[in-house]
C-alpha positions as CSV (number, residue, x, y, z in Angstrom):
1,X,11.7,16.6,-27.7
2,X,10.3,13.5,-29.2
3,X,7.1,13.9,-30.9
4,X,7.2,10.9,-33.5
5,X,4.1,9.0,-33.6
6,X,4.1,5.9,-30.5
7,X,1.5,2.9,-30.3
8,X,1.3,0.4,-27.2
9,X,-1.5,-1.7,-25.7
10,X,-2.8,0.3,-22.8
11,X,-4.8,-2.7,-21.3
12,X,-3.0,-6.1,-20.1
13,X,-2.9,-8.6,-22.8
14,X,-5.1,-11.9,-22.3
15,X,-8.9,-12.9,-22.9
16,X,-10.7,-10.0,-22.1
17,X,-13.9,-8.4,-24.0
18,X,-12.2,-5.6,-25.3
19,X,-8.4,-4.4,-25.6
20,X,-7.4,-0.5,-25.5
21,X,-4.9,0.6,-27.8
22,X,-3.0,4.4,-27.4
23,X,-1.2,6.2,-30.4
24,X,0.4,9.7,-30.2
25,X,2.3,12.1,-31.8
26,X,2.9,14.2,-34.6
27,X,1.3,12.4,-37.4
28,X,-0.5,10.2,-35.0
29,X,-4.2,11.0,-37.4
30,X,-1.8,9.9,-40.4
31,X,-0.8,6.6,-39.1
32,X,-4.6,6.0,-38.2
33,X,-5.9,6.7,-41.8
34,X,-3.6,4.2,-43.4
35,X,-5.1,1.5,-40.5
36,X,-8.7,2.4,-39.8
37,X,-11.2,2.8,-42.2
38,X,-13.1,5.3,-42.6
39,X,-10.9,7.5,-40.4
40,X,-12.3,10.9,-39.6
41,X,-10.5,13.1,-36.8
42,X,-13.3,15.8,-36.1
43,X,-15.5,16.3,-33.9
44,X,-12.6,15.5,-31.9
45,X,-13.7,13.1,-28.6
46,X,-16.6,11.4,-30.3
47,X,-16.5,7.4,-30.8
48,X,-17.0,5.9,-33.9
49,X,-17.1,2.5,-35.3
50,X,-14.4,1.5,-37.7
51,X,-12.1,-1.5,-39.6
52,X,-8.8,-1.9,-38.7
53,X,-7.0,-3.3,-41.9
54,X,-3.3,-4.2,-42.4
55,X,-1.7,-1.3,-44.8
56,X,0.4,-3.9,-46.7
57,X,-1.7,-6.8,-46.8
58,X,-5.0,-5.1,-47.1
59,X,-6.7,-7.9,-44.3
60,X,-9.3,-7.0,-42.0
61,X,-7.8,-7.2,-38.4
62,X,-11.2,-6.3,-36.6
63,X,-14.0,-4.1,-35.9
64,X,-13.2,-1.7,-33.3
65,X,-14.4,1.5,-31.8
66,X,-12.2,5.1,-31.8
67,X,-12.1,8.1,-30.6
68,X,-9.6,11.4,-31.0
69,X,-8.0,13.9,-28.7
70,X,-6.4,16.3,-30.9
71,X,-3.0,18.1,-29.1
72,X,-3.1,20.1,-27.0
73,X,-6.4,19.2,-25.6
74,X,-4.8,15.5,-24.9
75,X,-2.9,13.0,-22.2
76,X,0.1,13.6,-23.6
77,X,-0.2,17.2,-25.5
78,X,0.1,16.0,-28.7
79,X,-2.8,14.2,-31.2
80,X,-4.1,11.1,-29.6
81,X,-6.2,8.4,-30.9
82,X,-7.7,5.5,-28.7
83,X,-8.3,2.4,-30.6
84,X,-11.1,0.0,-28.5
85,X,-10.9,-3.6,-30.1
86,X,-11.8,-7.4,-29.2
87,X,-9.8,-8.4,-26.6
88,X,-7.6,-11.8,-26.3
89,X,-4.1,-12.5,-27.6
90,X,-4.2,-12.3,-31.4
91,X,-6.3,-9.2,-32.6
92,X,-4.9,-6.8,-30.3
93,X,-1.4,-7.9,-31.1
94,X,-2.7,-8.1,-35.1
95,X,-3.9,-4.5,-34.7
96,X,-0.4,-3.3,-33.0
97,X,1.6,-4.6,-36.1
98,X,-0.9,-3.0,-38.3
99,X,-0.6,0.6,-36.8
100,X,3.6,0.1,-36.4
101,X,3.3,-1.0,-40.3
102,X,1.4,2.1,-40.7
103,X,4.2,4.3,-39.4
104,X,4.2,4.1,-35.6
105,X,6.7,2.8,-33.1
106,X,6.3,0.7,-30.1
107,X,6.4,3.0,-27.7
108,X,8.6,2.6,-24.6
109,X,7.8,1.9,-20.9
110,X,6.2,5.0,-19.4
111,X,6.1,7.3,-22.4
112,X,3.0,8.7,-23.3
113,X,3.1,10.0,-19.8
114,X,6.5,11.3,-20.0
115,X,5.7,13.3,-23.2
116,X,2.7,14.7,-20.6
117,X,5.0,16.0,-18.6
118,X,7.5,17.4,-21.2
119,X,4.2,19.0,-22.7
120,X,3.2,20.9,-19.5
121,X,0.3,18.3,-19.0
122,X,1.1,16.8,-15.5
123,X,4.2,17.2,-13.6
124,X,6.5,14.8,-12.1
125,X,5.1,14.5,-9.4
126,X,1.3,13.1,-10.9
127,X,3.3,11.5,-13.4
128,X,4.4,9.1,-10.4
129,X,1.3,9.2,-8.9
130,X,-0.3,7.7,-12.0
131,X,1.9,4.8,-11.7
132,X,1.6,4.4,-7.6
133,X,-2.3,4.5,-8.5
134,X,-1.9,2.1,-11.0
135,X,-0.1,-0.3,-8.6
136,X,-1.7,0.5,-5.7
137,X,-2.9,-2.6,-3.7
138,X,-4.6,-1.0,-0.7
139,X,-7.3,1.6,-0.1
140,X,-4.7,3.5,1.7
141,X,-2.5,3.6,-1.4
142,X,-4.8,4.5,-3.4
143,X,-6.3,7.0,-1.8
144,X,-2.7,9.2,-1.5
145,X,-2.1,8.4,-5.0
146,X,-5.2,10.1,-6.2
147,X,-4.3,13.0,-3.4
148,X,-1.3,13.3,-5.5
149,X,-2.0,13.1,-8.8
150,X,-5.1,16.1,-7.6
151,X,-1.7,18.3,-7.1
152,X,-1.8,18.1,-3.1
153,X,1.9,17.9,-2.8
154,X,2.7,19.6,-6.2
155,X,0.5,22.5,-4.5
156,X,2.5,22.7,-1.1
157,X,5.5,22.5,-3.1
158,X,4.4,25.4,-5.3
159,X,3.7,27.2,-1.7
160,X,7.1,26.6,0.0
161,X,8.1,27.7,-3.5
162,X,7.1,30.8,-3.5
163,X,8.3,31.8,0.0
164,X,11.8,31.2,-1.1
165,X,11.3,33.6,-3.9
166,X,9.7,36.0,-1.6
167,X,13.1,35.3,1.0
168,X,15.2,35.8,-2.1
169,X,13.8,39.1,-3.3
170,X,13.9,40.4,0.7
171,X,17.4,39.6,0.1
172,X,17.9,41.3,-3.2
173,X,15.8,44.3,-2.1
174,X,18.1,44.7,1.1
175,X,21.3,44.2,-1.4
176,X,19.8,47.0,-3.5
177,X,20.0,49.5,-0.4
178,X,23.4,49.0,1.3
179,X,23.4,52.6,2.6
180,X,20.5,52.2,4.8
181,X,20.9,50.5,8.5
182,X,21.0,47.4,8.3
183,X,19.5,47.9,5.0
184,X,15.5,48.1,4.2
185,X,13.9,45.1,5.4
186,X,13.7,44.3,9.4
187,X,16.1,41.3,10.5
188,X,13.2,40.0,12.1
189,X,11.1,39.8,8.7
190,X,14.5,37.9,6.8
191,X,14.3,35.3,9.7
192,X,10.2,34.6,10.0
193,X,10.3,34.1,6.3
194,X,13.3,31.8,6.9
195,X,11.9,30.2,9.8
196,X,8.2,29.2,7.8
197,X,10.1,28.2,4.7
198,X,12.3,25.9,7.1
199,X,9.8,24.2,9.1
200,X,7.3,23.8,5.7
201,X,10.2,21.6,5.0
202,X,10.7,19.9,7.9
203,X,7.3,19.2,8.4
204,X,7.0,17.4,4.8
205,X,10.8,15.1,5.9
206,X,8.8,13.8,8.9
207,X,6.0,12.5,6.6
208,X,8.8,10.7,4.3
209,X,9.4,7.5,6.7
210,X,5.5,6.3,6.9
211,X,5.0,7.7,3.4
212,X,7.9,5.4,1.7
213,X,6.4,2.6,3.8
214,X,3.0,3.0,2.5
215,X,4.0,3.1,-0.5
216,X,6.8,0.0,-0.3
217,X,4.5,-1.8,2.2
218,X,5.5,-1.8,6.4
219,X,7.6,-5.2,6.7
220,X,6.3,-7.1,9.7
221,X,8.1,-9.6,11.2
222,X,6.2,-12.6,13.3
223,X,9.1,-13.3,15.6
224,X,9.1,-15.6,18.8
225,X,10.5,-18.8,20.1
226,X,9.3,-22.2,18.5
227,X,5.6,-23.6,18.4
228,X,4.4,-20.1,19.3
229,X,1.8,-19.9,17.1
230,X,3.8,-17.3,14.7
231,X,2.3,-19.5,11.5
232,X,-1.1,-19.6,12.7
233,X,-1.1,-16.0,13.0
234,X,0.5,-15.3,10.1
235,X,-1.7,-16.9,7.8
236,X,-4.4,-15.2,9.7
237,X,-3.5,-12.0,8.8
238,X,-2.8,-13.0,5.6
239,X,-6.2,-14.8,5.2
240,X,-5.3,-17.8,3.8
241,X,-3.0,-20.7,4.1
242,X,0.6,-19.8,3.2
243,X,2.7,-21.1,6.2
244,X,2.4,-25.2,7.1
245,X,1.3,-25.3,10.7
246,X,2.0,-27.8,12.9
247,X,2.4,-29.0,16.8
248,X,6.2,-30.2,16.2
249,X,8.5,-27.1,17.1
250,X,10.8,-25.9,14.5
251,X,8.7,-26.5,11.6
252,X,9.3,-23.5,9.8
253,X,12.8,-23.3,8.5
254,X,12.8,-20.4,6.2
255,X,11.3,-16.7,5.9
256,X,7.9,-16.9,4.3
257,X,6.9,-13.6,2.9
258,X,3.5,-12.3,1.9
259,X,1.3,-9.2,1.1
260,X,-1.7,-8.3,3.1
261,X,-3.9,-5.4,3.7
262,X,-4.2,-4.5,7.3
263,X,-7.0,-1.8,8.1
264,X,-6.5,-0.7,4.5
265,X,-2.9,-0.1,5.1
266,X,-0.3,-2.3,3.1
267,X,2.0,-4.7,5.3
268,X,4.8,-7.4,4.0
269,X,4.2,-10.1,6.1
270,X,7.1,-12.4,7.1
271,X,6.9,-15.4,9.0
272,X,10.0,-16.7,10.4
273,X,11.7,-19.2,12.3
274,X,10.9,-20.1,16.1
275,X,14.5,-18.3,17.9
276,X,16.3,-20.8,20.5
277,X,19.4,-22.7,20.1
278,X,19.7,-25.4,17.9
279,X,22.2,-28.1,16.7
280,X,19.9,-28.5,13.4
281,X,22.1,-27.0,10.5
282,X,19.4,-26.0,8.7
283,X,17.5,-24.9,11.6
284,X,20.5,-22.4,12.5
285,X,20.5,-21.4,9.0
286,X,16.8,-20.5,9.1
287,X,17.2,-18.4,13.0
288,X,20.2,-16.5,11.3
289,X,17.8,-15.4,8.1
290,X,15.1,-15.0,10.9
291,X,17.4,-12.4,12.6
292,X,18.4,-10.4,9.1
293,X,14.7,-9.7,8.6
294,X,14.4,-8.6,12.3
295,X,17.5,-6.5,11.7
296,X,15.5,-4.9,8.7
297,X,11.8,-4.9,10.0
298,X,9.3,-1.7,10.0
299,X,7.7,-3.3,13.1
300,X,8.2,-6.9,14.9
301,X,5.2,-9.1,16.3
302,X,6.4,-10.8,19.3
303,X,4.7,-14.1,19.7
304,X,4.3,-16.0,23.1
305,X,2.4,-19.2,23.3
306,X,-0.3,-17.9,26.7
307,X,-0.3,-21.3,28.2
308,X,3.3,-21.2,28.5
309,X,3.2,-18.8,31.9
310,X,0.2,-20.8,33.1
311,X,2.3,-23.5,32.9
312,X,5.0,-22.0,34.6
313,X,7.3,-22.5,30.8
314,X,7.1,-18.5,30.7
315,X,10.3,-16.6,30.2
316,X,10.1,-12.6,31.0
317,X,13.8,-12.2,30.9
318,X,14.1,-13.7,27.3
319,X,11.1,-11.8,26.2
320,X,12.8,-8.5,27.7
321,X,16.2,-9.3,26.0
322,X,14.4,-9.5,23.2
323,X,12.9,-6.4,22.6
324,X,16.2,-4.7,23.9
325,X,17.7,-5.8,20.8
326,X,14.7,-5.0,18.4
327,X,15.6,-1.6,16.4
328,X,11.8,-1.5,15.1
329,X,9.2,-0.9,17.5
330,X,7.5,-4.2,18.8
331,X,3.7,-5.1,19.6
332,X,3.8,-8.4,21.9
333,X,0.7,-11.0,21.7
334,X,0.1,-13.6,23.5
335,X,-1.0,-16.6,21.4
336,X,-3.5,-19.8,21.9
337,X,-6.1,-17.7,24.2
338,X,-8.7,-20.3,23.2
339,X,-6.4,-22.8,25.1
340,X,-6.8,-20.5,28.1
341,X,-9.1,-21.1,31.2
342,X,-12.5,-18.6,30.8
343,X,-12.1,-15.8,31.7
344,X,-8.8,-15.6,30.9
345,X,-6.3,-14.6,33.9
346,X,-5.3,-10.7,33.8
347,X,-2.5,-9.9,31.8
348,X,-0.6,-7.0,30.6
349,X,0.3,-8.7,26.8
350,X,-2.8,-8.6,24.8
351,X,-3.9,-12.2,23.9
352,X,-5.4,-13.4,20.8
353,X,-6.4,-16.7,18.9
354,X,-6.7,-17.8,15.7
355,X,-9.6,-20.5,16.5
356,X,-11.9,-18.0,18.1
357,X,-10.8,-14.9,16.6
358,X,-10.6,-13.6,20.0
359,X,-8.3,-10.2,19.8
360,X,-7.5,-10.2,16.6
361,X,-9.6,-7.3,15.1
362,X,-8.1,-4.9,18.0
363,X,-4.3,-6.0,16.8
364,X,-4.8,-5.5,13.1
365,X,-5.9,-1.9,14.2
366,X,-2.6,-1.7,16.8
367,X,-0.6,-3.0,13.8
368,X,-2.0,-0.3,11.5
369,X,-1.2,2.5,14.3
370,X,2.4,1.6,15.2
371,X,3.4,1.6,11.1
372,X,1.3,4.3,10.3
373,X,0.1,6.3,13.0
374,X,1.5,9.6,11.5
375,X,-0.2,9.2,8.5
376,X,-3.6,8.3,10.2
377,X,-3.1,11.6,12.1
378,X,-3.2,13.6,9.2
379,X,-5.8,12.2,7.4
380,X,-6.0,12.5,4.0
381,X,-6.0,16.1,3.5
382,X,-2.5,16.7,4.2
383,X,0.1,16.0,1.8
384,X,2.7,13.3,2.1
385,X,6.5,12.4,0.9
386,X,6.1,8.7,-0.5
387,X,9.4,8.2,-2.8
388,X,13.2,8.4,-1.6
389,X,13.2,10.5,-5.1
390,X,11.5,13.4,-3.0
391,X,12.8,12.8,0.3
392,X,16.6,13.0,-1.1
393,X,15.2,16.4,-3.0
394,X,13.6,18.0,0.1
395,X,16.5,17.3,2.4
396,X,18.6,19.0,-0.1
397,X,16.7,21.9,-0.2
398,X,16.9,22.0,3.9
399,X,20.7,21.7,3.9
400,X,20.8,24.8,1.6
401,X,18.2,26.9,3.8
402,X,20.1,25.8,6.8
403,X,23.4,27.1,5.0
404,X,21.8,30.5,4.0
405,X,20.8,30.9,7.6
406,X,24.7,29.9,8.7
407,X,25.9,32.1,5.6
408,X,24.2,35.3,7.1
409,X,25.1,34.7,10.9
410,X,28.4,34.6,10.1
411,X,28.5,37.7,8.7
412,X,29.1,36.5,4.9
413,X,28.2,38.7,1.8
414,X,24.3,38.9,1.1
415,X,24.8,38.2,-2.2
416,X,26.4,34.8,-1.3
417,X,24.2,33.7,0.8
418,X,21.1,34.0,-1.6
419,X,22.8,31.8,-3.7
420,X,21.7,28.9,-1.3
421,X,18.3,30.4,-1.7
422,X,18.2,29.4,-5.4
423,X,20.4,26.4,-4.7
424,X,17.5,25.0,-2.5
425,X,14.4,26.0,-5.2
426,X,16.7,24.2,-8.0
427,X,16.2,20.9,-5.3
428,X,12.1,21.8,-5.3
429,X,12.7,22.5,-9.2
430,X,13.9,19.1,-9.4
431,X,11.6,17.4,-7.3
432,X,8.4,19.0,-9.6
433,X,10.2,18.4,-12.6
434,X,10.2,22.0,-14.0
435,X,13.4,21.2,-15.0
436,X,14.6,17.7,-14.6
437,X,18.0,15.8,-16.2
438,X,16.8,13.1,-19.1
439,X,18.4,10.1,-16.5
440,X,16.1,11.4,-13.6
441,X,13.4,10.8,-16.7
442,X,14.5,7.5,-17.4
443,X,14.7,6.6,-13.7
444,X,11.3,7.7,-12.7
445,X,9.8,6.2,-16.1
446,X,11.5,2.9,-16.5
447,X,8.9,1.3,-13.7
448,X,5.5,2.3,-15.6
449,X,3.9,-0.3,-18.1
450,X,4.7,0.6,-21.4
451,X,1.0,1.9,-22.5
452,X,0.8,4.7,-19.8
């Protein structure tokens, strides 16, 4: 295990009041009193005022403030000191070379908090959730992150845990007694046990789609034929202006693509071009990227301009052979209701407009139900599967408590069986990080800023 003494800039670099600066490791206090003077560890968590001066050249970098979390009692388990000076470009970077000349390293992305978990001081799981917290950019985000990183699905984890051991030792107990019929412990008890354990798991896969999205941000796709009103509406949404509107069809060419918070949820918005045939190359070019988004869309809003079926322009049977060939589940507006006569006729399409503001407020909340209805069912209290990381571990842990369950009606050895037992809690093993490969480390850390 790495313990050598690391230094980054925990706070993003640029003109700021102050900059926060993070060492750690064995001879972190060391490195400090060759930098700061005067340098006193104890009382440990107490801020004092000090000089940061180079240790070769003897100049004053700054007056700073620090403070000092001796190990274990730290972020990362081992002696930590946090260095508060001036912020802007030069004196945190002059205070960085100092400490490195003192005898620290630049530390690499993600690893004070991956010396937190190798130290027993979060697992993998808040480790990630630090990050996702850090990078949240919706309420929604945020608030699972800091569920997470509270233990919620380290906790249920810990739970279904536990009730695999239990299964196991039912199994070893009944292995133990292979005179007694059909040995000591009821059928019935070996396939409840199986039968929570199993459906604890399942339950935590179904969460995974909506989770990953929440965490990725749903894709939405503003589809419809030309001079529907899809760029309108899509810088609506997006609440300002990203997409050039304007009354001559075909105007957009490309796929615009943009991030907005919906109902506190997180959406990609992607406005695209108007679908009909075309003899414009570059039109073409623009329907065909149009349709590879569709193809790869969380949900599709379907645009229709209203005054088209007043005018008698409407087409139900291209509308219906379009959502036929939609994989993603579709909300259809109608468009331009401020163009409509008042009040508007009856129709079964929900109508909208982007001068009045008419309709709009009850389809951000229809959008934020179709991408995330699960997850707005269960609350924030229940736990929820946000990285392909944990949905990849969890659905290897099911395929081994489905094979015990095959294992023992087909009559094979107990003994072999439980061997998918502790098959499926190396996959929850895995997923917590009790005992996880150094590349899984390197994977899960290589996205975090390099002072966390």
């Amino acid at each position: 295990m790495l313990s050598d003494p690391i230094v980054a800039l925990a706070t993003p670099p640029g003109r700021s009041a102050i900059a926060l600066i993070r060492l750690s490791g064995r001879g972190a206090f060391e490195v400090a009193a060759r930098v700061l003077h005067p340098f006193r560890p104890d009382p440990p968590r107490a801020v004092r005022r000090v000089r940061v001066v180079h240790p070769a050249s003897g100049e004053v970098v700054d007056d700073a403030l620090v403070a000092c979390f001796p190990g274990p009692r730290s972020y990362t388990g081992d002696d930590l000191v946090e260095l508060s000076t001036h912020g802007g470009l030069l004196v945190p970077a002059a205070a960085l070379a100092a400490l490195v000349a003192g005898g620290a390293r630049p530390a690499a992305p993600g690893e004070f908090s991956r010396r937190a978990v190798l130290n027993g001081k979060l697992d993998l799981l808040q480790a990630e959730a630090t990050a996702d917290l850090i990078d949240a950019g919706s309420p929604a985000q945020a608030r699972r992150a800091l569920r997470q990183l509270d233990r919620a699905l380290s906790q249920r984890l810990e739970q279904l845990r536990a009730e695999l051991i239990e299964l196991e030792a039912l199994i070893a107990y009944e292995i133990d007694f292979p005179e007694e019929d059909e040995g000591p412990v009821a059928p019935e008890r070996i396939e409840r046990a199986w039968g929570a354990a199993r459906q604890r798991i399942t339950q935590l896969i179904a969460t995974a789609p909506e989770g990953e999205r929440l965490r990725e941000g749903a894709l939405l796709v503003i589809a419809g034929r030309p001079n529907a009103g899809k760029s309108s509406l899509f810088n609506t949404l997006l609440g300002r202006e990203r997409a050039i509107v304007t009354d001559v069809p075909g105007t957009t060419r490309d796929a615009i693509e943009a991030y907005a918070v919906l109902e506190g949820f997180p959406f990609r918005l992607v406005d695209t071009a108007g679908l009909r045939q075309s003899d414009d190359r570059v039109e073409r070019m623009g329907i065909d990227v149009a349709r590879r988004y569709l193809d790869a869309a969380d949900l599709i809003l379907f645009c229709e301009d209203a005054g088209d079926e007043g005018r008698g322009t409407g087409d139900g049977a291209d509308r219906a052979a379009f959502l036929a060939a939609c994989r993603a589940p579709v909300v259809a507006v109608r468009t331009k209701a401020d163009l409509l006569p008042v009040p508007h006729p009856s129709s079964p399409v929900p109508v909208v407009s982007v001068v009045t503001g008419e309709g709009l407020a009850e389809l951000r909340r229809t959008l934020a139900e179709v991408a995330f209805g699960r997850l707005l069912a269960l609350g924030d209290v229940e736990p929820v599967v946000t990285r392909a990381r944990h949905r990849e571990a969890l659905e290897r842990a099911l395929a081994e408590v489905e094979a015990f369950q095959s294992a023992r009606q087909g009559g094979v050895d107990a003994a072999a069986a439980a061997t998918h037992l502790r098959a499926a809690l190396g996959a929850l093993d895995d997923l917590i990080g009790v005992v996880t490969p150094d590349d899984v480390l390197d994977r899960v850390f290589a996205s975090f800023c390099v002072g966390k």
